[in-house]
C-alpha positions as CSV (number, residue, x, y, z in Angstrom):
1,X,-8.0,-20.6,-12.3
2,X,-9.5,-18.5,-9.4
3,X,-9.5,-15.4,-10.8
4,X,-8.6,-13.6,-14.5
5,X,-5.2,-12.4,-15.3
6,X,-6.4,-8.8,-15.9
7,X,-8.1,-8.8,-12.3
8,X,-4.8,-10.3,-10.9
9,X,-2.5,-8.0,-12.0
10,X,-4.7,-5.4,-10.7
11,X,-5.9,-6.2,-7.8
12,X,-3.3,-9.0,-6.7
13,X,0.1,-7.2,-5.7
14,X,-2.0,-4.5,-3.9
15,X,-4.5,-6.9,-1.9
16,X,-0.4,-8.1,-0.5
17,X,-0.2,-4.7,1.2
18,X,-3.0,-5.7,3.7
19,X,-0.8,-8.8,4.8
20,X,0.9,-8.2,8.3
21,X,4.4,-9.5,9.0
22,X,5.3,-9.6,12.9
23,X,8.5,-7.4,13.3
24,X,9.9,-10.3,14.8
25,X,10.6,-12.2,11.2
26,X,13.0,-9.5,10.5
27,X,14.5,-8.5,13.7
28,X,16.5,-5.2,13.6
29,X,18.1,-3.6,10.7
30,X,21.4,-4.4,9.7
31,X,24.7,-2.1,9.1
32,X,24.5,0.7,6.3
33,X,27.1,-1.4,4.0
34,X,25.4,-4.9,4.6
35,X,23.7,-6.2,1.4
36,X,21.0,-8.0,1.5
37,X,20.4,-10.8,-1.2
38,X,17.0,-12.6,-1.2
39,X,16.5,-15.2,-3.8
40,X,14.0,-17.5,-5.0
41,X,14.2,-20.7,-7.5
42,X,11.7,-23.0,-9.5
43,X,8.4,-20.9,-8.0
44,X,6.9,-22.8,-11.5
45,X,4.0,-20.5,-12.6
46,X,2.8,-21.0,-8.5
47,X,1.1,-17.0,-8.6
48,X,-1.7,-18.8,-6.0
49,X,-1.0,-20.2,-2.3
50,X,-1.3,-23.8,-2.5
51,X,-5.0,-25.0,-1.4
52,X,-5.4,-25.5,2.2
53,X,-6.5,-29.2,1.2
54,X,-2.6,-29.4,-0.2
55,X,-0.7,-32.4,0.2
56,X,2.4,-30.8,1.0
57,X,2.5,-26.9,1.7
58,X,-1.1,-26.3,2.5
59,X,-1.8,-22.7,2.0
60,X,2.0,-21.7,1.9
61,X,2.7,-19.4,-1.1
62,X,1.2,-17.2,-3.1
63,X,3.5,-14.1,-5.2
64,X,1.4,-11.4,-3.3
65,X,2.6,-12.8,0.1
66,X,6.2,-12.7,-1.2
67,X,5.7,-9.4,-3.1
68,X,4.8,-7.9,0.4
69,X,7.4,-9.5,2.7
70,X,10.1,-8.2,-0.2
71,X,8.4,-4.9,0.4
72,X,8.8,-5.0,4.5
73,X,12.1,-6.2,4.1
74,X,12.8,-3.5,1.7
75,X,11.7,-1.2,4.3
76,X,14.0,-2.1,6.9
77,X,17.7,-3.0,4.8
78,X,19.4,-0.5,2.4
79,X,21.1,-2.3,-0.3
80,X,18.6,-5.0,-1.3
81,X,19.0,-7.4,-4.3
82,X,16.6,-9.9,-5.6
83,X,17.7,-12.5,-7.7
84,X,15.7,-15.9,-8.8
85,X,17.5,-18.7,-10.4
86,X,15.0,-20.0,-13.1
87,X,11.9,-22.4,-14.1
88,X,9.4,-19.6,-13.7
89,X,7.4,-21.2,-16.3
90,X,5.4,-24.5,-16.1
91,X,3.2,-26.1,-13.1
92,X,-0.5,-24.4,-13.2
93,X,-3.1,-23.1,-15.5
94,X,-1.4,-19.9,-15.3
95,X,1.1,-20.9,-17.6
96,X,-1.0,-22.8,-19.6
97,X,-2.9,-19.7,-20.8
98,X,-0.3,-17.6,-20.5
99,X,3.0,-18.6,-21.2
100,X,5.0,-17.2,-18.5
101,X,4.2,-13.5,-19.5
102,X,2.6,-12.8,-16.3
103,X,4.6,-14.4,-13.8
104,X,7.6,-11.9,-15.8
105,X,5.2,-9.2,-15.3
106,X,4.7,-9.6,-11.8
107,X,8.4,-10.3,-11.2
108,X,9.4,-6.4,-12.8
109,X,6.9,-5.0,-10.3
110,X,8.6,-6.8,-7.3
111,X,12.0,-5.0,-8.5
112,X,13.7,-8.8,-9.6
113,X,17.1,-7.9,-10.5
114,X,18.1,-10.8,-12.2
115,X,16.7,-14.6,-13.5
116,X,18.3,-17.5,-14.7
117,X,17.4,-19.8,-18.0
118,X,15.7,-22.5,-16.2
119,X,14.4,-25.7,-18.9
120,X,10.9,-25.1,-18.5
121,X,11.3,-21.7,-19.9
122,X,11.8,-23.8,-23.0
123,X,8.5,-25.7,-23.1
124,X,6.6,-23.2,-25.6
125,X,9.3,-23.1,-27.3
126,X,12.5,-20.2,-28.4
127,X,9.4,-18.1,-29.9
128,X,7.3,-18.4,-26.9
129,X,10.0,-17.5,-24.6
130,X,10.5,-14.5,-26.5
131,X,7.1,-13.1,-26.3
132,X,7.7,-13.7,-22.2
133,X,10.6,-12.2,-21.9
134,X,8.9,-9.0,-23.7
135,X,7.2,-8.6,-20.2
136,X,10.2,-8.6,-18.2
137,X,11.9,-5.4,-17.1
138,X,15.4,-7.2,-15.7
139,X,17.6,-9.6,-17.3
140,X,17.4,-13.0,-18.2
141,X,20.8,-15.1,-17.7
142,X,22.8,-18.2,-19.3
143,X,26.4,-17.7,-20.1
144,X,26.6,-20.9,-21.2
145,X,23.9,-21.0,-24.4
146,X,24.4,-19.9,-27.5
147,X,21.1,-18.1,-28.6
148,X,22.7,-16.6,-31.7
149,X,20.4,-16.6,-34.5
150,X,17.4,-17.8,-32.2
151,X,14.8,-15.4,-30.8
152,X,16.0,-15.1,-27.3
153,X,19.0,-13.1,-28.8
154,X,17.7,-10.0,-27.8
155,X,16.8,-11.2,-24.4
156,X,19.6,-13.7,-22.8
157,X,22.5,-12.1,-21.2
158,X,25.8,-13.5,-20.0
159,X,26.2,-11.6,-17.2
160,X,24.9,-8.4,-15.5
161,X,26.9,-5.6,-13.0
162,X,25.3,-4.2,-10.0
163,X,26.8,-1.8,-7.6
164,X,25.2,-1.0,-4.5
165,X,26.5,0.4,-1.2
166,X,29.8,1.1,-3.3
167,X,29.9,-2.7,-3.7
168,X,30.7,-4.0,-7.6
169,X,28.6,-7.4,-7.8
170,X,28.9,-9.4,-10.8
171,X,26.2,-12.0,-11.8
172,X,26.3,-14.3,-14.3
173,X,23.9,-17.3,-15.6
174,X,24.3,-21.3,-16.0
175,X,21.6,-23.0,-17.9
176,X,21.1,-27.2,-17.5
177,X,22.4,-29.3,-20.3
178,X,19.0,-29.7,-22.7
179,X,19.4,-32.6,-24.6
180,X,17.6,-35.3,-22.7
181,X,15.5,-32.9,-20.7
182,X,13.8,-30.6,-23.2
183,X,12.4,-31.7,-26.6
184,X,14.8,-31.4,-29.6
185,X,12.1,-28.6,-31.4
186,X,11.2,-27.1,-27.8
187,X,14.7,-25.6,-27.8
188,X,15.4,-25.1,-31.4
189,X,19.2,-23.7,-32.5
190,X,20.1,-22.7,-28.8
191,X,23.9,-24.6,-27.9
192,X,24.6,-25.4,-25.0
193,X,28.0,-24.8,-23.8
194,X,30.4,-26.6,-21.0
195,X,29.2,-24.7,-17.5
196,X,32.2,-25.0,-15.9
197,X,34.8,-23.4,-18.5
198,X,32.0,-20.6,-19.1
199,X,32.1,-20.1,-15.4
200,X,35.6,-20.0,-14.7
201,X,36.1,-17.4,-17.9
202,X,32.9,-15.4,-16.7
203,X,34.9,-14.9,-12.9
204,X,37.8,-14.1,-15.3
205,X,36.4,-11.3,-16.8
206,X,34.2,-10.1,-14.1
207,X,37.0,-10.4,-11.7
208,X,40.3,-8.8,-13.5
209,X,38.4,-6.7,-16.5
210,X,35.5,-5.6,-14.6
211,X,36.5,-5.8,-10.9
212,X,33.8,-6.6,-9.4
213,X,34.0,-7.3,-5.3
214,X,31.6,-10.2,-5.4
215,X,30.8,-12.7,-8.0
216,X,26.9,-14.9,-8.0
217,X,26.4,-17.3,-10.6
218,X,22.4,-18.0,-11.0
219,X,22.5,-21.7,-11.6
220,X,19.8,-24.0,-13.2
221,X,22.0,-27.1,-13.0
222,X,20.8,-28.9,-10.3
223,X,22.2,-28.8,-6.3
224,X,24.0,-32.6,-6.6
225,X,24.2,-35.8,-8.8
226,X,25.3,-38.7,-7.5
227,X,27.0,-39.6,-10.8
228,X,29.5,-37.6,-12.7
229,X,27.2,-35.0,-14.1
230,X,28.2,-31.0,-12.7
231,X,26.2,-30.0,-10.7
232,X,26.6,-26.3,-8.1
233,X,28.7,-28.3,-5.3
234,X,30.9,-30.1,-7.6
235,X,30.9,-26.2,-10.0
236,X,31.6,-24.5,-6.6
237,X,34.8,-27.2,-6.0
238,X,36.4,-26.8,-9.4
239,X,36.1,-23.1,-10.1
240,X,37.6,-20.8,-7.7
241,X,36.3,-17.0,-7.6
242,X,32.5,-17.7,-7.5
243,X,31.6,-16.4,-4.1
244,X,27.6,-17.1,-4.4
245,X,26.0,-19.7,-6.2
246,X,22.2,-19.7,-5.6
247,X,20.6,-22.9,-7.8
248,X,17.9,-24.5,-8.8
249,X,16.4,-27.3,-10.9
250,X,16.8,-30.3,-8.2
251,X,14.0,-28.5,-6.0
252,X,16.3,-29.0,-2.9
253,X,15.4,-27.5,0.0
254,X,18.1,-26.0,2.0
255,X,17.5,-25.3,5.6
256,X,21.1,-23.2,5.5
257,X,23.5,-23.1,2.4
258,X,26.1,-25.1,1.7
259,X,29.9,-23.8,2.0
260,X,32.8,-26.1,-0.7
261,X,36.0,-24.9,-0.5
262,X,37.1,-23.6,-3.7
263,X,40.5,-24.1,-5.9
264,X,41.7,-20.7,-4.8
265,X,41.3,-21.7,-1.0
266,X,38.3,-19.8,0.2
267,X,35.0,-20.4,0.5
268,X,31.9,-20.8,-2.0
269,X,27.7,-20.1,-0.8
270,X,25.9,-22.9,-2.5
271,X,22.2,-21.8,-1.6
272,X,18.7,-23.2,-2.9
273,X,15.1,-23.2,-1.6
274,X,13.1,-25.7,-2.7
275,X,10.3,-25.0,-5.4
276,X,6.9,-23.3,-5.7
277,X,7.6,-20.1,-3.8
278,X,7.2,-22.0,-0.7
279,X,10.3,-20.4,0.1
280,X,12.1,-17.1,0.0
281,X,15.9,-16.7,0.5
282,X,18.2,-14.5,2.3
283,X,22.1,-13.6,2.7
284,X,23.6,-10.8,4.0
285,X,27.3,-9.9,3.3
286,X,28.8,-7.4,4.9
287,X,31.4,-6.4,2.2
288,X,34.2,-5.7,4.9
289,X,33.8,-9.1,7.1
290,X,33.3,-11.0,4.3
291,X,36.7,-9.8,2.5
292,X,38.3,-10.7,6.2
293,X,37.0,-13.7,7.2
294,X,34.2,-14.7,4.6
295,X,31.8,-14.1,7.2
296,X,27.2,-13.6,6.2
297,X,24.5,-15.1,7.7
298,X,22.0,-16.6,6.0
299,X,18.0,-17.2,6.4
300,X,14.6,-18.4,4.8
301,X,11.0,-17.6,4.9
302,X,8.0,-19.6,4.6
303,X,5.9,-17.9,2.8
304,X,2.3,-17.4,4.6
305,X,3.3,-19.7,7.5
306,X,1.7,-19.0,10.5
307,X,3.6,-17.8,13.8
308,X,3.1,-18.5,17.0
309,X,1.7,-14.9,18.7
């Protein structure tokens, strides 16, 4: 590990500051009802850049080169969301000294709005989880476990409600089946429960009790099997009323989303970005076009890739 975790949180988000990003990564600024949802997935305890010896993604990453780009973009849009869709945990030292609490930590300071339960969040176990999630000021997402009587109780939501430029968003969790992925003690009493019925009940409720506008689901259940196992494009084709889905788990990188046409005849955003923070995500949905015509556009950045001058 390169440096200690108390010098990092210190020092780390606010060395990001000194990082220029050209104007021309985020061209001009969009209409005052536009929202802007960025989104990340499976960034796996990658706080560092990748060496620039690397394999794959030499130097790209690092969370203070996505904390400031979220900040410039910030900057620029009104109504910005942040969502990630889980595996925060697992993949370097970090985590192996300390569990996930920092990455959380340094997620709250970035203003995340939202995780999902990803399956390495299991890998210390219900009780280690827990003491993470202690360091996390947003929610933590899965409609579809049971963590009754566990010690994620307290910190596993079904769903959240945002409203922002007098938009109603609803955003609910999806969590991987465990068995066969996780260890039988790793995830303890936690059920697992059928993702598609708990979706189509969450756009239920979110839809005709809370009325929201616009309905995400934060999935950690993989972009697409071959076989007959649900995955977000074949969730996106059987439930109708889920307008995002932003996934995870398969590490799939998407150069642009996905659209499936849903059971209720309009369209579904199926969006991922790989792993590591290599990536960061964008939509923008302006609430009026997409009503009309489902229109957004859609984007990524690499993080610390160098441009052309």
């Amino acid at each position: 590990m390169s440096i200690s975790r108390k010098k990092f949180l210190k020092t780390g988000m606010a060395a990001a500051a000194g990082l220029a990003f050209p104007g021309a990564l985020f061209g001009s600024a969009l209409s005052r009802n536009t929202i802007t949802i960025l989104y990340t997935n499976d960034t796996h305890a990658r706080l560092d850049p990748f060496p620039e010896n690397a394999t794959r993604f030499a130097g790209l990453g690092g969370i203070a080169r996505r904390a400031n780009l979220i900040r410039e973009i910030r900057k620029r849009e009104r109504n910005v969301m942040l969502l990630d869709a889980g595996d925060v945990f697992q993949g370097t030292p970090w985590f192996d000294v300390y569990g996930g609490e920092v990455d959380l930590e340094l997620m709250t300071e970035m203003g995340y709005d939202a995780m999902a339960v990803g399956n390495h969040e299991f890998d210390n176990g219900p009780e280690g989880f827990a003491e993470a999630a202690n360091k996390a000021g947003f929610p933590i997402l899965a409609a579809n476990y049971d963590v009754s009587g566990t010690p994620l109780n307290s910190f596993v939501r079904r769903f959240i409600i945002k409203e922002t430029g007098g938009f109603k968003i609803g955003i609910f969790g999806l969590g991987i089946q465990l068995e066969g992925v996780v260890r039988r003690e790793l995830y303890g009493d936690v059920k697992y429960l059928d993702p598609e019925i708990w979706a189509a009940g969450m756009v239920r409720s979110l839809r005709s009790f809370h009325n929201c506008d616009f309905v995400i689901c934060l999935s950690h259940i993989g972009y697409q099997y071959p076989d007959k196992r649900i995955d977000d494009l074949k969730l996106a084709s059987k439930v109708k009323g889920i307008d995002l889905i932003i996934g995870g788990h398969t590490h799939t990188f998407l150069d642009e989303p996905s659209l499936v046409l849903n059971p209720g005849g309009t369209y579904t955003i199926v969006a991922q970005v790989g792993h590591s923070g290599v990536r960061l995500g964008r939509i923008d949905i302006d609430p009026d076009l997409w009503a009309r015509n489902r229109d957004y556009s859609a984007k990524y950045y690499t993080i610390g890739e160098r441009l052309n001058s």
